[in-house]
N, CA, C and O atoms as a Tripos MOL2 file, in Angstrom:
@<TRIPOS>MOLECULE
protein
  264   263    66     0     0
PROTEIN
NO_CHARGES

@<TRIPOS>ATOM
      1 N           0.8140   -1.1980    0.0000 N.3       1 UNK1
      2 CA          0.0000    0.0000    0.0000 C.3       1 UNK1
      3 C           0.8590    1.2640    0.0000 C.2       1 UNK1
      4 O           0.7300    2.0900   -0.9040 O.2       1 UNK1
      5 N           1.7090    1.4250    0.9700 N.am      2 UNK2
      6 CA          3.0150    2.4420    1.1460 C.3       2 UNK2
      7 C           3.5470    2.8640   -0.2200 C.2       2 UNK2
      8 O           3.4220    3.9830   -0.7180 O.2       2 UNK2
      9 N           4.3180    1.5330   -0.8900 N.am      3 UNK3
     10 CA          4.7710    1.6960   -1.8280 C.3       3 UNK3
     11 C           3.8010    2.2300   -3.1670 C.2       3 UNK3
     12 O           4.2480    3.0580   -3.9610 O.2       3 UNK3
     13 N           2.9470    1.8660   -3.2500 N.am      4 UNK4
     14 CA          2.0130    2.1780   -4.3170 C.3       4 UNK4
     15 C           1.8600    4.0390   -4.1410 C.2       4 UNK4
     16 O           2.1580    4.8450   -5.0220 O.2       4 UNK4
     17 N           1.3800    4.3330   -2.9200 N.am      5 UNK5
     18 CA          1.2770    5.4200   -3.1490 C.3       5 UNK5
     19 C           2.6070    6.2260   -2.9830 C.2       5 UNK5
     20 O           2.6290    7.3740   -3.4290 O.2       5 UNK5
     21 N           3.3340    5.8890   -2.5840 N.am      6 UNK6
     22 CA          5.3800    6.7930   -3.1040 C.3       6 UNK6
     23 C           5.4100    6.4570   -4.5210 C.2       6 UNK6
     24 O           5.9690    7.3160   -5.2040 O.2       6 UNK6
     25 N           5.0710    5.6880   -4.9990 N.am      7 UNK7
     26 CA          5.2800    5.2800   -6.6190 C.3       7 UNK7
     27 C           4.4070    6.6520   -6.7590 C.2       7 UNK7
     28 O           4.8710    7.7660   -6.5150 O.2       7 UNK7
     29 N           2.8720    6.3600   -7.2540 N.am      8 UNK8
     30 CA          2.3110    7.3770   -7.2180 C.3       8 UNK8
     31 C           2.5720    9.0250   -6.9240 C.2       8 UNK8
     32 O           2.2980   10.1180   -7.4190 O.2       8 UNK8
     33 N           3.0380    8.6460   -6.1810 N.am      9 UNK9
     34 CA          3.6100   10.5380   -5.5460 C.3       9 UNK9
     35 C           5.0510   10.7730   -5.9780 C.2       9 UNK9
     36 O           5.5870   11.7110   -5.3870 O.2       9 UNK9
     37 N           5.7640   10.1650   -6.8300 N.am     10 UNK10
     38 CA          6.7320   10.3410   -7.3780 C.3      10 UNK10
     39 C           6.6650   10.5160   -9.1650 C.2      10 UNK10
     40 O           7.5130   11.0920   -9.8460 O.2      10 UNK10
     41 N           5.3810    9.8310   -9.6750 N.am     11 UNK11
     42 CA          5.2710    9.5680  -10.8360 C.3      11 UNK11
     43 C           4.9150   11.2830  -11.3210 C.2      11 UNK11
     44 O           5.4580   11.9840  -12.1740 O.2      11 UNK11
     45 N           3.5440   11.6290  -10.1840 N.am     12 UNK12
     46 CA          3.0760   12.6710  -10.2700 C.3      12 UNK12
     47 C           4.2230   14.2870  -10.1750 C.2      12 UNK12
     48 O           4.2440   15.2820  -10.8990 O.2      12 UNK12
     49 N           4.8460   14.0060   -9.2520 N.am     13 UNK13
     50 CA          5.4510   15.4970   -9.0510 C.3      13 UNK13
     51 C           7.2680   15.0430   -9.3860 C.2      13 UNK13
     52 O           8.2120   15.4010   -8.6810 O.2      13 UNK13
     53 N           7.3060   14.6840   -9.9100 N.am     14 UNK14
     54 CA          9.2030   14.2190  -10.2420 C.3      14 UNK14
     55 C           9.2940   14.9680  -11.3790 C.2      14 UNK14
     56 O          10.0560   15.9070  -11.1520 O.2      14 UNK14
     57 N           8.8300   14.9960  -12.6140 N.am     15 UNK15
     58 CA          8.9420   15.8650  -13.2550 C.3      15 UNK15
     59 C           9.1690   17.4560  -13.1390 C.2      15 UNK15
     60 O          10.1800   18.0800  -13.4590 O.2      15 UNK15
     61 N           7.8710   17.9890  -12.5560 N.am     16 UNK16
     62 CA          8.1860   19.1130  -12.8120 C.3      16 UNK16
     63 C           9.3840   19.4350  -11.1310 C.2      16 UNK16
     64 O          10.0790   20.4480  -11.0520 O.2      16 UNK16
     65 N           9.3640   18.7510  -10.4220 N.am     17 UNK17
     66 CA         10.7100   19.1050   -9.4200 C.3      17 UNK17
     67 C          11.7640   19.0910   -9.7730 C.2      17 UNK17
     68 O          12.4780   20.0630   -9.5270 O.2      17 UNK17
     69 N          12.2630   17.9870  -10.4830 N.am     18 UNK18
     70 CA         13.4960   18.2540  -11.7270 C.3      18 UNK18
     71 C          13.8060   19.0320  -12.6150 C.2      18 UNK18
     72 O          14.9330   19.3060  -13.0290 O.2      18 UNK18
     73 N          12.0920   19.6960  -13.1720 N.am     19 UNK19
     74 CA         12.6330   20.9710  -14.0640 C.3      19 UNK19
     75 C          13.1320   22.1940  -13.2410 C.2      19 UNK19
     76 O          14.1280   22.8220  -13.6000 O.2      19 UNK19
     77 N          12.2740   22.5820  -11.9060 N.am     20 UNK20
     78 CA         12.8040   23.4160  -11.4530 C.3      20 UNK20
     79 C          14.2100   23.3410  -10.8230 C.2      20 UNK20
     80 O          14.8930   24.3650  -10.8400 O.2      20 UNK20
     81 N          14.6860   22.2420  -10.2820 N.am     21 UNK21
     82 CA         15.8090   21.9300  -10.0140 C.3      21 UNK21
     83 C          16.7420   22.4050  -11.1760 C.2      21 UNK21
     84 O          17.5190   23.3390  -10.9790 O.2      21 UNK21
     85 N          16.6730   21.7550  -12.4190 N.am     22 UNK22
     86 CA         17.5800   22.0320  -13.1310 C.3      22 UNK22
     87 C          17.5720   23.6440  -13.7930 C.2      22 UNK22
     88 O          18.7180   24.0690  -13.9310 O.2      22 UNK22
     89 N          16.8630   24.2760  -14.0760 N.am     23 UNK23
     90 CA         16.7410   25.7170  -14.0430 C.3      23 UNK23
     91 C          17.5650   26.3710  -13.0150 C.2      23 UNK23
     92 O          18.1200   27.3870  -13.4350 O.2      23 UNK23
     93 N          17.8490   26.0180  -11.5410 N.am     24 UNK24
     94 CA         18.8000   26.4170  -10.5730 C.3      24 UNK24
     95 C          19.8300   25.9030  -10.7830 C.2      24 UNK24
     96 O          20.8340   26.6030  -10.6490 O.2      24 UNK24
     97 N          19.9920   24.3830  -11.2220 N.am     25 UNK25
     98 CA         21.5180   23.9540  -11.0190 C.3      25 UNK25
     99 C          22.0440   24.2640  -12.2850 C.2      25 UNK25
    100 O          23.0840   24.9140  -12.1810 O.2      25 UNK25
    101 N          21.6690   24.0140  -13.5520 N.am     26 UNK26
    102 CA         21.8760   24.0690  -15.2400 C.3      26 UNK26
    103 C          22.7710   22.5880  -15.2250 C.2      26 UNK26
    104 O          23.8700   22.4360  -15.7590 O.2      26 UNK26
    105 N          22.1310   21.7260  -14.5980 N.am     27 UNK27
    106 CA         22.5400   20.3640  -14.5620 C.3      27 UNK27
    107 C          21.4620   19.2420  -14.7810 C.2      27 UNK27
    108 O          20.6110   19.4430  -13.9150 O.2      27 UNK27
    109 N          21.1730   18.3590  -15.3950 N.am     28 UNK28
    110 CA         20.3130   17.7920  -15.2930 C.3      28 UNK28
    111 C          20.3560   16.0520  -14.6610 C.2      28 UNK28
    112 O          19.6070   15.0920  -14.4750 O.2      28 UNK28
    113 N          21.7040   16.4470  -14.5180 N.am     29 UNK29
    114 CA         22.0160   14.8680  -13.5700 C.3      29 UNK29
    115 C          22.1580   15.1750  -12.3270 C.2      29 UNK29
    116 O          22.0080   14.3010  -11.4730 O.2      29 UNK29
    117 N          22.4960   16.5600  -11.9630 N.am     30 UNK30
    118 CA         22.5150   16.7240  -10.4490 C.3      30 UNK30
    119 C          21.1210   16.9040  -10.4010 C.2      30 UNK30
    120 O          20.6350   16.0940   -9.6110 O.2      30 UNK30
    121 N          20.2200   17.6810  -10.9570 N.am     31 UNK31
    122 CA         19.1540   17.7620  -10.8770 C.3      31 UNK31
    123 C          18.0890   16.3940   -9.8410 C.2      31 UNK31
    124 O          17.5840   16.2570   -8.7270 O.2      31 UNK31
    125 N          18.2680   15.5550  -11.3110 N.am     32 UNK32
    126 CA         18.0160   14.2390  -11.3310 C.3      32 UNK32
    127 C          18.3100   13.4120   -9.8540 C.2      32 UNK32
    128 O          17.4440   12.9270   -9.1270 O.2      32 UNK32
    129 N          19.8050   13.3980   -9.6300 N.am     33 UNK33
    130 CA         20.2600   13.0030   -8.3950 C.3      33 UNK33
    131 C          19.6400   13.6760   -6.9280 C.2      33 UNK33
    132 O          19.6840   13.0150   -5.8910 O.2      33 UNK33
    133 N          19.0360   15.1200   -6.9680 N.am     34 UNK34
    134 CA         19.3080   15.6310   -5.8820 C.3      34 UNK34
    135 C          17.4290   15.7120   -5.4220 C.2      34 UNK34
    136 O          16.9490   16.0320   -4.3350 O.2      34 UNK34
    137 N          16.6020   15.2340   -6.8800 N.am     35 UNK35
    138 CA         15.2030   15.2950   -6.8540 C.3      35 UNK35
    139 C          15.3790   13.4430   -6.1990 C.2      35 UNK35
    140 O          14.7200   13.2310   -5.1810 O.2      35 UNK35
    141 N          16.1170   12.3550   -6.6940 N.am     36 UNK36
    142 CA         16.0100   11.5600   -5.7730 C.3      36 UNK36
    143 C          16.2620   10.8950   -4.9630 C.2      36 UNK36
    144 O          15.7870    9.8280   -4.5730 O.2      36 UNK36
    145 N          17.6000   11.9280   -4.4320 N.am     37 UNK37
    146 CA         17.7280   11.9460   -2.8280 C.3      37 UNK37
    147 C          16.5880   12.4200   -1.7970 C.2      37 UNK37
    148 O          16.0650   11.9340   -0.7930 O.2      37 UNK37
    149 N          16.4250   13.9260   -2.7380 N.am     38 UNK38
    150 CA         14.7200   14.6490   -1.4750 C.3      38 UNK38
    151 C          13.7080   13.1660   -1.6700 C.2      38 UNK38
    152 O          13.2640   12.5840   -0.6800 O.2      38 UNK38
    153 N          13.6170   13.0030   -2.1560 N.am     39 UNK39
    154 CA         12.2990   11.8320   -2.6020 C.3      39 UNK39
    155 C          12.5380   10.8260   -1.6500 C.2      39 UNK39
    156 O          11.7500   10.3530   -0.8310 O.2      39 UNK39
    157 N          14.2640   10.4310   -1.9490 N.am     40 UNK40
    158 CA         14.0160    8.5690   -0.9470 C.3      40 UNK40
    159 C          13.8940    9.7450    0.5390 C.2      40 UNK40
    160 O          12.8010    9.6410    1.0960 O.2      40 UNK40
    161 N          14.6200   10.5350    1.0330 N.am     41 UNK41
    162 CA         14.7580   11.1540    1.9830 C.3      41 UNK41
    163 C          13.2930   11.1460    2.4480 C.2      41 UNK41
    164 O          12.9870   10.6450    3.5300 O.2      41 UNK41
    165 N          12.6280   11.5550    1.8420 N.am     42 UNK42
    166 CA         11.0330   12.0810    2.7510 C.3      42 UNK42
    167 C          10.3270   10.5710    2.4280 C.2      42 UNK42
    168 O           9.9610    9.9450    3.4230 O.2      42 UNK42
    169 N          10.1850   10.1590    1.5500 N.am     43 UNK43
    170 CA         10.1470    9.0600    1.6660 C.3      43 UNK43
    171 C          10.0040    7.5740    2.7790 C.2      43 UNK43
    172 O           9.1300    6.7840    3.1350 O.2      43 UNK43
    173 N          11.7130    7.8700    3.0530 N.am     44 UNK44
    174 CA         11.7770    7.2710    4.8610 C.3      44 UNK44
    175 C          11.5330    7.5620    5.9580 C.2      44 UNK44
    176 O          11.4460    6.8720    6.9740 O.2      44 UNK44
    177 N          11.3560    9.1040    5.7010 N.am     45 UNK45
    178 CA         10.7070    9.8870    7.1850 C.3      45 UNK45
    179 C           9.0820    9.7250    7.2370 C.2      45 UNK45
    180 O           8.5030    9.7940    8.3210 O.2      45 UNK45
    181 N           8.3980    9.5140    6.0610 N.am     46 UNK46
    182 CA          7.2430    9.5340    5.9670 C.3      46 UNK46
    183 C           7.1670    7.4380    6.5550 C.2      46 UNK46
    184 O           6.5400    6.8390    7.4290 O.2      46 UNK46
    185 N           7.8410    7.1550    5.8370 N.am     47 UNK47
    186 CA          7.6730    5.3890    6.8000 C.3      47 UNK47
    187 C           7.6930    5.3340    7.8780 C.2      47 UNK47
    188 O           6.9580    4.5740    8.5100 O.2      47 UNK47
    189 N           8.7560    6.3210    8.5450 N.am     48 UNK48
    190 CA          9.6230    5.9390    9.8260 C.3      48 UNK48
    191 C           8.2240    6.5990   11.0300 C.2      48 UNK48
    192 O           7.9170    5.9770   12.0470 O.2      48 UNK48
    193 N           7.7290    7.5820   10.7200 N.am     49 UNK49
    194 CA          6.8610    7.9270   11.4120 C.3      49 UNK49
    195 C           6.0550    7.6750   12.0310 C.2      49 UNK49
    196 O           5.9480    8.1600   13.1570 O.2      49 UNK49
    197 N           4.8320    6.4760   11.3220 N.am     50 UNK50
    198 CA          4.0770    5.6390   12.4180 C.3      50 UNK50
    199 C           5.0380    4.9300   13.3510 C.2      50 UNK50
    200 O           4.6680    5.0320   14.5200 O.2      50 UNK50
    201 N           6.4030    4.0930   13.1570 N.am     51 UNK51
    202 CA          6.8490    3.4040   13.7490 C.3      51 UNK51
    203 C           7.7550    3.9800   14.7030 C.2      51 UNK51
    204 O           8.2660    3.2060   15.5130 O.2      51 UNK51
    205 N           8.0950    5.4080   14.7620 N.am     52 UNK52
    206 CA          8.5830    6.3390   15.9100 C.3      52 UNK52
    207 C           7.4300    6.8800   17.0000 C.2      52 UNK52
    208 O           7.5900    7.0780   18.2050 O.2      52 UNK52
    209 N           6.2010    7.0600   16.1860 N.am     53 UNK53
    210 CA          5.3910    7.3780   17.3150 C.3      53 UNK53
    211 C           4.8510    6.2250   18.4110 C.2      53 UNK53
    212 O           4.7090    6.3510   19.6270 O.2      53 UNK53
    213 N           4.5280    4.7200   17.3120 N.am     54 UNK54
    214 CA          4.3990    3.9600   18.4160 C.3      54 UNK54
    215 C           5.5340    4.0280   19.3540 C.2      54 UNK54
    216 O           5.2200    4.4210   20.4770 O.2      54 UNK54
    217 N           6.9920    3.6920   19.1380 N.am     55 UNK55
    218 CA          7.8570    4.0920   20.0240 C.3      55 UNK55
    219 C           7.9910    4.6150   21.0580 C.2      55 UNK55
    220 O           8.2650    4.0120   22.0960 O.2      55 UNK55
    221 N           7.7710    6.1880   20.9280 N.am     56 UNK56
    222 CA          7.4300    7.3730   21.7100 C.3      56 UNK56
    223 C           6.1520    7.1710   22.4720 C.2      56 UNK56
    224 O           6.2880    7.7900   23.5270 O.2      56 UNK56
    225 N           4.9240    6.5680   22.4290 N.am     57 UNK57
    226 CA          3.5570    6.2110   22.8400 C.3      57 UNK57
    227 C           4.2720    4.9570   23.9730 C.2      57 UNK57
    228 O           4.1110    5.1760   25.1730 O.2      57 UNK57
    229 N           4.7490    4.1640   23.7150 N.am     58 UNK58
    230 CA          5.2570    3.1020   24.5000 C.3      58 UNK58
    231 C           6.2800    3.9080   25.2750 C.2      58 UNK58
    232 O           5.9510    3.7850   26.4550 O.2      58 UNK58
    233 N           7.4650    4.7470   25.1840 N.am     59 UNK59
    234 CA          8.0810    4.9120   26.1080 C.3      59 UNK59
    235 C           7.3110    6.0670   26.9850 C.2      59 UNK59
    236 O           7.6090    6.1830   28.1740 O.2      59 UNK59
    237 N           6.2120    7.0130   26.3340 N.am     60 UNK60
    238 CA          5.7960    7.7800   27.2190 C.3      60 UNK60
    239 C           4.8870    6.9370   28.5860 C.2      60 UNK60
    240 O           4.8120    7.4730   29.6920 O.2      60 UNK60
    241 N           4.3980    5.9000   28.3610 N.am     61 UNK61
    242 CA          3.6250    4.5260   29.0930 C.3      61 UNK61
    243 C           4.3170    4.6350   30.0570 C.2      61 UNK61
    244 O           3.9900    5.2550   31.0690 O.2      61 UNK61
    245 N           5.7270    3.8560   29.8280 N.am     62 UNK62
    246 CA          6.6360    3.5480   30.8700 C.3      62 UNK62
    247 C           7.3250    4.7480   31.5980 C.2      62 UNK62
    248 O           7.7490    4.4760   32.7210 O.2      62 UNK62
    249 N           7.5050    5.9880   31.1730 N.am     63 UNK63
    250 CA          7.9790    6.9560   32.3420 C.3      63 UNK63
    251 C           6.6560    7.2010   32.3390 C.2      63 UNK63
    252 O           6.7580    8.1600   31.5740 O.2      63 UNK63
    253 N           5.1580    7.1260   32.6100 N.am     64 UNK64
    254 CA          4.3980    7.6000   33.1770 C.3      64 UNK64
    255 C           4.1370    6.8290   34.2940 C.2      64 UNK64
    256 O           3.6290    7.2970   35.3130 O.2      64 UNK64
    257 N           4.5290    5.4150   34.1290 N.am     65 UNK65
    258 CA          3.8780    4.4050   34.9750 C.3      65 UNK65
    259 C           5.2750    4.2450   36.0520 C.2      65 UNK65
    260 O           5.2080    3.2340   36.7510 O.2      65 UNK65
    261 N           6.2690    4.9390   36.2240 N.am     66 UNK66
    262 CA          7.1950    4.8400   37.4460 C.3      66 UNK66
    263 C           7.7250    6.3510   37.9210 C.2      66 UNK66
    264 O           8.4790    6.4640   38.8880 O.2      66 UNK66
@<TRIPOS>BOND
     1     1     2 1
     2     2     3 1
     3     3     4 2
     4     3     5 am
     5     5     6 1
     6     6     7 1
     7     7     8 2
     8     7     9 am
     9     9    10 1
    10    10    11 1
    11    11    12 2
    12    11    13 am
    13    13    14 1
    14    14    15 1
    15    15    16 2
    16    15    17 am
    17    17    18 1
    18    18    19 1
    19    19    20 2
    20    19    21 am
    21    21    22 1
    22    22    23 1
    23    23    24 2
    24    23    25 am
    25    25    26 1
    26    26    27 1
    27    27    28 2
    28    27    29 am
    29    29    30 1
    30    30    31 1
    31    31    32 2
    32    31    33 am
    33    33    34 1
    34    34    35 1
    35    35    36 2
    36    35    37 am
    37    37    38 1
    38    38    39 1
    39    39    40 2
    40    39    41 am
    41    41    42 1
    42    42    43 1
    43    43    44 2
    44    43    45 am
    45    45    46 1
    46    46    47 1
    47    47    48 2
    48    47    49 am
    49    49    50 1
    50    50    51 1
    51    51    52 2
    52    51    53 am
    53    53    54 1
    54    54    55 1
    55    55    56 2
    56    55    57 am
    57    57    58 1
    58    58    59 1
    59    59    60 2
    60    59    61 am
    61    61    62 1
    62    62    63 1
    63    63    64 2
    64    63    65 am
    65    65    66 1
    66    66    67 1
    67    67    68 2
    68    67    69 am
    69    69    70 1
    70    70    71 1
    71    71    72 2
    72    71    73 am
    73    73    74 1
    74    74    75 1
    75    75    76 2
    76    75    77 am
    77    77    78 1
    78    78    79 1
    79    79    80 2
    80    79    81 am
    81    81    82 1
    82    82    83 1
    83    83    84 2
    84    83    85 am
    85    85    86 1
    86    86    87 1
    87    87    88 2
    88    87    89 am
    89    89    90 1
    90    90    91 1
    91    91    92 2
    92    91    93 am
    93    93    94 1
    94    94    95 1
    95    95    96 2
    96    95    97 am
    97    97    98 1
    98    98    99 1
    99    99   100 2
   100    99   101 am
   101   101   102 1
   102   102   103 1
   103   103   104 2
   104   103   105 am
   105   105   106 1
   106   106   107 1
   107   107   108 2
   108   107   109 am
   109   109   110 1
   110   110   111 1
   111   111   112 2
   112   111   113 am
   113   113   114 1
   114   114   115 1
   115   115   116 2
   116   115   117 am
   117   117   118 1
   118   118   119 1
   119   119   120 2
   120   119   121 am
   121   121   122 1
   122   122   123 1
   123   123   124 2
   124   123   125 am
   125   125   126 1
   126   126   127 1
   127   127   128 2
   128   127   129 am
   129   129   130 1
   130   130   131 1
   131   131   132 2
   132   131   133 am
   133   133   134 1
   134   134   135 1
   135   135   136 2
   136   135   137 am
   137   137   138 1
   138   138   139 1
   139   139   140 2
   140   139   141 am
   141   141   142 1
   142   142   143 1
   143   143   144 2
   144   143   145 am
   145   145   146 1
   146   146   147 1
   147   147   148 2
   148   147   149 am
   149   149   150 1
   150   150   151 1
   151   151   152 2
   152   151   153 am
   153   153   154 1
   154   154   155 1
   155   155   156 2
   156   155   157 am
   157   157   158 1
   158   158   159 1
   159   159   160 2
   160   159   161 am
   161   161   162 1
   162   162   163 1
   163   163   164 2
   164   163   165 am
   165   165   166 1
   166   166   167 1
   167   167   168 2
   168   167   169 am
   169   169   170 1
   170   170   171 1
   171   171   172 2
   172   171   173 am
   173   173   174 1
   174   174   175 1
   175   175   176 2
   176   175   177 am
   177   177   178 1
   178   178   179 1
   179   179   180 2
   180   179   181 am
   181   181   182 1
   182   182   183 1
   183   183   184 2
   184   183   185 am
   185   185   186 1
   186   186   187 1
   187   187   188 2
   188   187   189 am
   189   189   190 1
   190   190   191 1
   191   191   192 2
   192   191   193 am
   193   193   194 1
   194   194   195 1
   195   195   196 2
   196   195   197 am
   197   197   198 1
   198   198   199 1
   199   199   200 2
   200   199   201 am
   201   201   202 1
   202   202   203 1
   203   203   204 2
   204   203   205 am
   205   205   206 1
   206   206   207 1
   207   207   208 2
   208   207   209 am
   209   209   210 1
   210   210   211 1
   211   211   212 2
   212   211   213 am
   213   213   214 1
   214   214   215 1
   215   215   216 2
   216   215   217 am
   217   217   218 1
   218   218   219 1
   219   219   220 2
   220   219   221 am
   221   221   222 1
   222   222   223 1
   223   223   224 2
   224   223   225 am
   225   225   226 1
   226   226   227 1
   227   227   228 2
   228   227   229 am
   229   229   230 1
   230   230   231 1
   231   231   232 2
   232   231   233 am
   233   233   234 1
   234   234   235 1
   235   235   236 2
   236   235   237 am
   237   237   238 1
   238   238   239 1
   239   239   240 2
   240   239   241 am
   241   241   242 1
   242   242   243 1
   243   243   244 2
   244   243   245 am
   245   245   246 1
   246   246   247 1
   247   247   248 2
   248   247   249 am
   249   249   250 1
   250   250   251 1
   251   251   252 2
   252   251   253 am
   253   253   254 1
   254   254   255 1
   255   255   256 2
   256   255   257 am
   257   257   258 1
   258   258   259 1
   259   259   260 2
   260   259   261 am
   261   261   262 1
   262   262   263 1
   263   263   264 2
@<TRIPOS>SUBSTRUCTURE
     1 UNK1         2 RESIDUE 1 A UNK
     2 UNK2         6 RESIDUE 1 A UNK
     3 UNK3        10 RESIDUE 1 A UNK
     4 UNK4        14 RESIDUE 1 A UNK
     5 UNK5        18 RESIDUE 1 A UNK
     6 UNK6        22 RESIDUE 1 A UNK
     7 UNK7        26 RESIDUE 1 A UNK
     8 UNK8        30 RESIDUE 1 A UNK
     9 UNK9        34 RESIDUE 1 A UNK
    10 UNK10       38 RESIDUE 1 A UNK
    11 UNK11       42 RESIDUE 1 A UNK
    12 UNK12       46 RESIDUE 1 A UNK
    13 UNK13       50 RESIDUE 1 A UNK
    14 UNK14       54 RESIDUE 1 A UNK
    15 UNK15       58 RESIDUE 1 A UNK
    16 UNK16       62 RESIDUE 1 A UNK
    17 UNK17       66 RESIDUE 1 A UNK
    18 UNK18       70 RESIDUE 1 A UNK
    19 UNK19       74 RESIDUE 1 A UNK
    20 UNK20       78 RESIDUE 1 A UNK
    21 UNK21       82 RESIDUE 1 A UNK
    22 UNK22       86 RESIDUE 1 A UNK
    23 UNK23       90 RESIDUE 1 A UNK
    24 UNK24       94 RESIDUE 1 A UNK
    25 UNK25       98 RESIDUE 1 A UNK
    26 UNK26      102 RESIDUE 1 A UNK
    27 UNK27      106 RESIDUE 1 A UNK
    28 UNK28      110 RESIDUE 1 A UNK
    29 UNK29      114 RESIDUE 1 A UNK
    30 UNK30      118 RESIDUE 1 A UNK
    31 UNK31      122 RESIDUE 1 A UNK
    32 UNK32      126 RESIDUE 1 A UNK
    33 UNK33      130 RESIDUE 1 A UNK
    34 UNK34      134 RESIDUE 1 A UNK
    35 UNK35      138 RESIDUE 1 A UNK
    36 UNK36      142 RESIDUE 1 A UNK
    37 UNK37      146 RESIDUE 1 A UNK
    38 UNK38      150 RESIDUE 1 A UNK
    39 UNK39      154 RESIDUE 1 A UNK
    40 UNK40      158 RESIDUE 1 A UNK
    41 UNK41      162 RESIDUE 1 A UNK
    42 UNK42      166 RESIDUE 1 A UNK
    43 UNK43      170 RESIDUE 1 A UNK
    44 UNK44      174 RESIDUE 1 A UNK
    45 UNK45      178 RESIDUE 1 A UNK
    46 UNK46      182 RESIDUE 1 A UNK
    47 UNK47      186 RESIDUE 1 A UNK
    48 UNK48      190 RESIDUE 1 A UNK
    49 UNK49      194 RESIDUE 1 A UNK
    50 UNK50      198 RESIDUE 1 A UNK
    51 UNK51      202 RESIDUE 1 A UNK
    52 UNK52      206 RESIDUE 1 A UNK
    53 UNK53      210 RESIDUE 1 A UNK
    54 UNK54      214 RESIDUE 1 A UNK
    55 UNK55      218 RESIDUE 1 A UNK
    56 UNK56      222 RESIDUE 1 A UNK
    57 UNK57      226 RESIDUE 1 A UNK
    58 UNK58      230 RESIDUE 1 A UNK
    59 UNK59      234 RESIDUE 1 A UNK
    60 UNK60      238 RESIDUE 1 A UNK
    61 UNK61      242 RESIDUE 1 A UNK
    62 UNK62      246 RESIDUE 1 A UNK
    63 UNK63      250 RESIDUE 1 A UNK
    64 UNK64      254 RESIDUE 1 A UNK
    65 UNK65      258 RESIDUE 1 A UNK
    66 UNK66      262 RESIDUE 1 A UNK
């Protein structure tokens, strides 16, 4: 499910983030490279998130309960 919609949300906006990228860099491989670094980057923060808050929900438990 995750993956489907990062596919999705990459298919949609990768393009034009690369054009503007490359208009700033006048590169189109750094461009390229640096649209999918931001991408895997948010990407993993957007995964990592449910599984930090359960985290944080469980350790707030235990310093509440001593």
């Amino acid at each position: 499910m995750i993956n489907d919609e990062l596919t999705q949300v990459h298919t949609e906006h990768n393009g034009w983030f690369k054009q503007r990228l490359y208009r700033r860099l006048g590169s189109s491989a750094q461009a390229a490279d640096l649209a999918q670094d931001t991408f895997l980057r948010d990407a993993l923060l957007d995964g990592l998130k449910p599984m930090l808050l359960s985290v944080l929900t469980r350790a707030l438990g235990v310093f509440y309960r001593h």
